[in-house]
C-alpha positions in Angstrom: -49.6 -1.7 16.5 -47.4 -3.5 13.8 -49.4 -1.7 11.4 -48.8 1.5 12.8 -44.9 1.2 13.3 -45.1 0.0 9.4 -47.0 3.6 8.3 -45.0 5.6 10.2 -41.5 4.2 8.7 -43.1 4.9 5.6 -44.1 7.9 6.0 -40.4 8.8 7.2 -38.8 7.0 4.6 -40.9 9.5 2.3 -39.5 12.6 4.2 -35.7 11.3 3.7 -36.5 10.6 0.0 -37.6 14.3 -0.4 -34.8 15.4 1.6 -32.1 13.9 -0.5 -33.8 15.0 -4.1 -31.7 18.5 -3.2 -28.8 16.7 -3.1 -28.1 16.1 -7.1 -28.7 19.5 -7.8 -26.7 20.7 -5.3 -23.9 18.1 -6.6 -24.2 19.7 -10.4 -24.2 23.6 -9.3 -20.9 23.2 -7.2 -19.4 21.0 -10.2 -20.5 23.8 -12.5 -19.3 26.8 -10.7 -16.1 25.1 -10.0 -15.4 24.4 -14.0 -16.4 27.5 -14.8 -13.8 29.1 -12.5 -11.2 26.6 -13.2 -8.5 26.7 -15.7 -9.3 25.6 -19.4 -7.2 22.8 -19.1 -9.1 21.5 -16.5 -12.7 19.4 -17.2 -14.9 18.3 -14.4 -17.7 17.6 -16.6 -17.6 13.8 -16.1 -18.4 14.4 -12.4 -22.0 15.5 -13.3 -22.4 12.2 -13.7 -23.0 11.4 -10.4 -26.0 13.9 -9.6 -28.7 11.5 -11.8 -26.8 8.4 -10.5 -27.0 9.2 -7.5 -30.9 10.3 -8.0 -31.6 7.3 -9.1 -31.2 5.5 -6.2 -34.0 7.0 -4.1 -36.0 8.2 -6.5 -38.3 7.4 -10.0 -37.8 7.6 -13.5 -39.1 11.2 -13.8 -36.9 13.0 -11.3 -33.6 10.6 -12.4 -34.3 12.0 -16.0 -34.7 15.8 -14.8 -31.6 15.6 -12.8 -29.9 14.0 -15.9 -31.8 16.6 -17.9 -30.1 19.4 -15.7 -26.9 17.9 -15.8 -26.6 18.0 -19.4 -27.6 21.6 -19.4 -25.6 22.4 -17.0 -22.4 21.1 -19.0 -23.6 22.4 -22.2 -23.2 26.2 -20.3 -19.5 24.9 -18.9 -19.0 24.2 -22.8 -20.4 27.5 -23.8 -18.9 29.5 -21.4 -15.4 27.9 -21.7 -14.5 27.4 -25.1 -17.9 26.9 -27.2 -20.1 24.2 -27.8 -18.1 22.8 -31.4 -15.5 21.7 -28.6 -15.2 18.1 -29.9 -14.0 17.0 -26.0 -17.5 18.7 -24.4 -19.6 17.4 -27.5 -18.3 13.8 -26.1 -19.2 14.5 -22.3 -22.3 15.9 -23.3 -23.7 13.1 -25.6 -22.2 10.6 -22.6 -23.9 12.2 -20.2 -27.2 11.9 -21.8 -26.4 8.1 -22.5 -25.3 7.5 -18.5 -28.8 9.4 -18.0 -31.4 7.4 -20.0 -29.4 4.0 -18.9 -30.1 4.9 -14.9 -33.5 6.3 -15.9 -34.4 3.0 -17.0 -33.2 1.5 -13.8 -34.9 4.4 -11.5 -37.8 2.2 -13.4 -36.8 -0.9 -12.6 -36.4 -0.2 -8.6 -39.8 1.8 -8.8 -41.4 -1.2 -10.3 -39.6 -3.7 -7.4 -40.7 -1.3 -5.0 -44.4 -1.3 -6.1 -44.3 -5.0 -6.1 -42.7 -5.5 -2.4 -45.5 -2.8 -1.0 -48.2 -4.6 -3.0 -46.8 -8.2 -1.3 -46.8 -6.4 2.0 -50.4 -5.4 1.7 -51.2 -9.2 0.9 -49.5 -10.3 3.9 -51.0 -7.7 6.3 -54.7 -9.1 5.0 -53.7 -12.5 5.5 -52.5 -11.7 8.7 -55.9 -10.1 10.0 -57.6 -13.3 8.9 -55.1 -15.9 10.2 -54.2 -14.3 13.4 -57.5 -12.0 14.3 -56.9 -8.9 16.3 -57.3 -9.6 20.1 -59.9 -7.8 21.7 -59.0 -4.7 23.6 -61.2 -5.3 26.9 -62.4 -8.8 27.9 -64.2 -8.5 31.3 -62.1 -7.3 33.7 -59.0 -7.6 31.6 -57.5 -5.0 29.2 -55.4 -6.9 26.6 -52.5 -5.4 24.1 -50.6 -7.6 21.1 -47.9 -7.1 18.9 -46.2 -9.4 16.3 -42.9 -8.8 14.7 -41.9 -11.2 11.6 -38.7 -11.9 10.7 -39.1 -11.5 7.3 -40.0 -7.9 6.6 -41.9 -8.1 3.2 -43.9 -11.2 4.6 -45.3 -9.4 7.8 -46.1 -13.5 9.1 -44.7 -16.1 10.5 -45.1 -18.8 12.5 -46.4 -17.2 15.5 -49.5 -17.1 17.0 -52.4 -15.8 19.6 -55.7 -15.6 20.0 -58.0 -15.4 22.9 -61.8 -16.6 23.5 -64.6 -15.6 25.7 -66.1 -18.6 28.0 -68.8 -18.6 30.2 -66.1 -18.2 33.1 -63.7 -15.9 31.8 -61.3 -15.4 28.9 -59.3 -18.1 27.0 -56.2 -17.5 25.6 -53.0 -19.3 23.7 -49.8 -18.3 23.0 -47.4 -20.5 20.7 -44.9 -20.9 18.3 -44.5 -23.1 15.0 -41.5 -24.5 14.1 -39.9 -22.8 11.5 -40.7 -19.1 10.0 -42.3 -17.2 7.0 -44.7 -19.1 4.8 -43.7 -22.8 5.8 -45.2 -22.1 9.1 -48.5 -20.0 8.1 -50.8 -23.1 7.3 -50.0 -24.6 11.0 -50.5 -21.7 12.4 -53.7 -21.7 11.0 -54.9 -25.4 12.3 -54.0 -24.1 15.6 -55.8 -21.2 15.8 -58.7 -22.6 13.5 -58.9 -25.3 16.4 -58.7 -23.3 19.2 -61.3 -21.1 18.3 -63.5 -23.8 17.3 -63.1 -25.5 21.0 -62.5 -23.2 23.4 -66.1 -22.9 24.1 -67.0 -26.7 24.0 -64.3 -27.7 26.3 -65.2 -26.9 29.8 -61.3 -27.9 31.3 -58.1 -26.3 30.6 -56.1 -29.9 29.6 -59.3 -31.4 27.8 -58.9 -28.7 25.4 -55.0 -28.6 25.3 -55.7 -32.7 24.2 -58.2 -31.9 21.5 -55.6 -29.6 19.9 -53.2 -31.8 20.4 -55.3 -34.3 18.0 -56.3 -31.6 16.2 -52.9 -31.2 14.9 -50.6 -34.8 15.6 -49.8 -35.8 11.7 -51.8 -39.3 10.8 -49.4 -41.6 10.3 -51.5 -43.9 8.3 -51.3 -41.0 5.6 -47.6 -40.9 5.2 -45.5 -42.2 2.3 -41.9 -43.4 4.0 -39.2 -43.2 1.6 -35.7 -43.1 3.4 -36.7 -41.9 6.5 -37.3 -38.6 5.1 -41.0 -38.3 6.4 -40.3 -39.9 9.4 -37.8 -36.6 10.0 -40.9 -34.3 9.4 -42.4 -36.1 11.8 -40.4 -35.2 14.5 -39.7 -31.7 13.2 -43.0 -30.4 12.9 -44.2 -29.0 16.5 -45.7 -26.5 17.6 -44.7 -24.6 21.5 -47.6 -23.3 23.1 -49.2 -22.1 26.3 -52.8 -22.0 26.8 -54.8 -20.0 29.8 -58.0 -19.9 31.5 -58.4 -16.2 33.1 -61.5 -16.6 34.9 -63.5 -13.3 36.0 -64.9 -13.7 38.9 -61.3 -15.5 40.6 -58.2 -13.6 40.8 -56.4 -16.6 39.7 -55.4 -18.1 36.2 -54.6 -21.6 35.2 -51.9 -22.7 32.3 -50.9 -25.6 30.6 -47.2 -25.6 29.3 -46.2 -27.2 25.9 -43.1 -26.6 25.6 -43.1 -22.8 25.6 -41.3 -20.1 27.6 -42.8 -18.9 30.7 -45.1 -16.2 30.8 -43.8 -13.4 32.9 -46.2 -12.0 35.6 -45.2 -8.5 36.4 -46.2 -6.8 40.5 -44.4 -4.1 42.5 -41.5 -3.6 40.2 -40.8 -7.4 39.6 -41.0 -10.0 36.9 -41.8 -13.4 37.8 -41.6 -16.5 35.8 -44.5 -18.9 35.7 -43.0 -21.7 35.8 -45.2 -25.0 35.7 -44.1 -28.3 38.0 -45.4 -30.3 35.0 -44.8 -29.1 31.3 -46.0 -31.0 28.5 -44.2 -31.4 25.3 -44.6 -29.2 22.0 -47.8 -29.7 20.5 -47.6 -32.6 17.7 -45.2 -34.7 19.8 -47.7 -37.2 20.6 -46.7 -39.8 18.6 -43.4 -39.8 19.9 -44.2 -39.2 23.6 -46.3 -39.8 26.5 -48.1 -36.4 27.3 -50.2 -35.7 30.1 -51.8 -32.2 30.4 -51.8 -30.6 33.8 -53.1 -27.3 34.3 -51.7 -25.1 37.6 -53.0 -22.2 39.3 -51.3 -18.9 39.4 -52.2 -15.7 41.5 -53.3 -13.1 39.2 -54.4 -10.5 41.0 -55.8 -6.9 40.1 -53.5 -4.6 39.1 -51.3 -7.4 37.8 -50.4 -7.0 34.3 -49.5 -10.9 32.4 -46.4 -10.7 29.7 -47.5 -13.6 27.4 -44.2 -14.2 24.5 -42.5 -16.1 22.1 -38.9 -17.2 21.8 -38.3 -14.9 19.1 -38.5 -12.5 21.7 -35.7 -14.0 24.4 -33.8 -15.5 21.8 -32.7 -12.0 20.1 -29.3 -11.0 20.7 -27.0 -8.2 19.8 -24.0 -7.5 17.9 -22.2 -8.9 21.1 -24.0 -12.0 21.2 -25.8 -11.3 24.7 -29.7 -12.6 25.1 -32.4 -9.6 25.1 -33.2 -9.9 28.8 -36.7 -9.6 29.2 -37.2 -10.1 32.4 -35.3 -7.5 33.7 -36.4 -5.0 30.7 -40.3 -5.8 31.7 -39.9 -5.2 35.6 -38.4 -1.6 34.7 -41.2 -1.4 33.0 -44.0 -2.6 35.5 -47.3 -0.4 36.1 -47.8 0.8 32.5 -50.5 -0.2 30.2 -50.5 -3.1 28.0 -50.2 -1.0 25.2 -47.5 1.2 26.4 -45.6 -1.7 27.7 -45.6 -3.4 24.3 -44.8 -0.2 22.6 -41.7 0.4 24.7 -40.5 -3.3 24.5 -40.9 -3.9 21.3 -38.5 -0.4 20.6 -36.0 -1.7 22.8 -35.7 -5.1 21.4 -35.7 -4.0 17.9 -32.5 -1.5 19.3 -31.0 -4.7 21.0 -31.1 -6.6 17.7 -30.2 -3.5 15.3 -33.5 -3.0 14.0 -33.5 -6.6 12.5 -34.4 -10.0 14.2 -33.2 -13.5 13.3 -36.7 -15.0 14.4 -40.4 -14.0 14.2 -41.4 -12.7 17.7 -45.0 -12.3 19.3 -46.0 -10.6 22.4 -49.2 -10.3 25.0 -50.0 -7.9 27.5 -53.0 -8.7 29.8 -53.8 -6.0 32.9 -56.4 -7.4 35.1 -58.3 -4.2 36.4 -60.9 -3.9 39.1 -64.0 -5.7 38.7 -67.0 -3.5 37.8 -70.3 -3.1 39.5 
């Protein structure tokens, strides 16, 4: 879905770009006309500068240096026209306007060439997203499942959160969760989360056995750090990761979730949005060390027809220009009876116009549907 958003503001961004290439030449024929009907005394040459400045801002090196290439002829027939091309004060504008031109044709280069690189980086980051954070499937028995992720930092496309869902001999496994931090710092933990949780979802048969084996899976080995000044004793505490992990059996229109640390998944039915709050949470994953965790997994009704909002904090934790918290809750229960995908689609719009198209934190979301048993 992220991918798709991504091609479809490029392809946009193209359109504009094509759109404003009429622009400079516009700019340099009502400049012309206007000198040529003007008195002699009066030279607007200079302001054909602008048309392959202003080209070169939006587009490459070739169309910046046939704009500039217009310009020139355009004030070489103002010089004609007017009072001859030996003019010593149009010979001037006309060699400083090819000057001005070749100088922003190099830079149309320039910003072609940064372009090139920030698509090519964008590219990178899109593969290493597919094999970090694999696609969740669409259908897992008798659930239909939709994801989205949204990074904060646009050319990097990854972040810190994370997903991923599993197949058991009961049901479907999933986590939801949330480094500390954002961009490339939080990328390898990401990684040993997801890299863990797919390696144990099938060998752990209960919900808070498994949250404990990533929990190990993860908690820093002391033994292996170098204290100088208390500095890694800081990273220590720092480094966490927030997560909530589900069991979605099949046959049992229930679920069960541990809590570490992360927001409550939203359970929408009849127009509502209910939080899922657990009696028991457990701290951030990677806290261990510094405190006594127990993991408890409770039961939830989820029943068919009932569609699961699974999200990160990125998500609640947008605000606007005013300052105000994107209100989920109340934006998903106006929402409630559409598809995963479509409810995704329509959330993630409306956040990114909460936040004015740009948010402070990297931002994940789930939809699960739990449809009718078959056969």
């Amino acid at each position: 879905m992220a991918s798709r958003w991504f091609l479809q503001s490029f392809r946009e961004s193209r359109r504009r770009t094509n759109a404003l290439v009429a622009v400079p030449f516009v700019l340099i024929a009502v400049v012309t006309v206007v000198d040529l009907l003007s008195p002699a005394d009066v030279h607007l040459g200079p302001f054909l500068v602008a048309a392959p400045a202003l080209a070169a801002s939006f587009t490459g090196p070739r169309m910046t240096a046939f704009v500039g290439a217009v310009a020139v002829l355009a004030q070489s027939l103002v010089a004609f026209v007017s009072i001859g091309l030996n003019n010593l004060n149009h010979t001037y504008q006309i060699v400083a306007l090819v000057l001005i031109s070749a100088f922003v044709t190099f830079f149309a280069h320039l910003r072609q060439r940064n372009e090139q690189a920030v698509t090519q980086l964008r590219s990178v980051a899109e593969a290493a997203q597919r094999v970090v954070l694999r696609p969740l499937p669409r259908h897992s028995g008798p659930l239909r499942i939709a994801s989205v992720y949204l990074a904060a930092e646009a050319e990097a496309q990854l972040g810190g959160d994370l997903y991923a869902a599993a197949r058991t001999v009961d049901g479907t496994r999933l986590i939801i969760g949330d480094v500390r931090g954002k961009g490339l710092a939080a990328i390898g933990e990401a990684a040993s989360v997801l890299g863990a949780f797919h390696a144990l979802s099938r060998q752990e048969s209960q919900l808070p056995d498994l949250v404990a084996h990533l929990e190990a899976s993860i908690a820093p080995d002391e033994n292996d750090t170098v204290h100088e000044g208390g500095d890694d004793d800081q990273d220590l505490v720092e480094s966490f990761v927030t997560a909530a992990v589900l069991d979605i059996p099949d046959a049992v229109t229930k679920l069960r979730l541990v809590s570490c640390g992360h927001p409550p998944p939203l359970l929408l039915r009849a127009g509502e949005a209910m939080p899922l709050d657990v009696r028991t949470p457990a701290p951030p994953l990677g806290l261990t060390h510094l405190l006594v965790t127990k993991h408890t997994a409770e039961t939830f009704c989820f029943d068919v027809g009932d569609t699961l909002l699974l999200y990160t904090d990125g998500v609640i934790e947008s605000r606007d220009r005013s300052g105000v918290f994107y209100p989920l809750p109340e934006r998903a229960a106006s929402r409630c009876g559409e598809g995963p995908d479509s409810l995704l689609e329509s959330l993630c719009a409306d956040l990114l116009r909460h936040a004015g198209g740009r948010l402070g934190d990297d931002a994940a979301l789930v939809a699960i549907e739990r449809l009718p048993a078959s056969g």
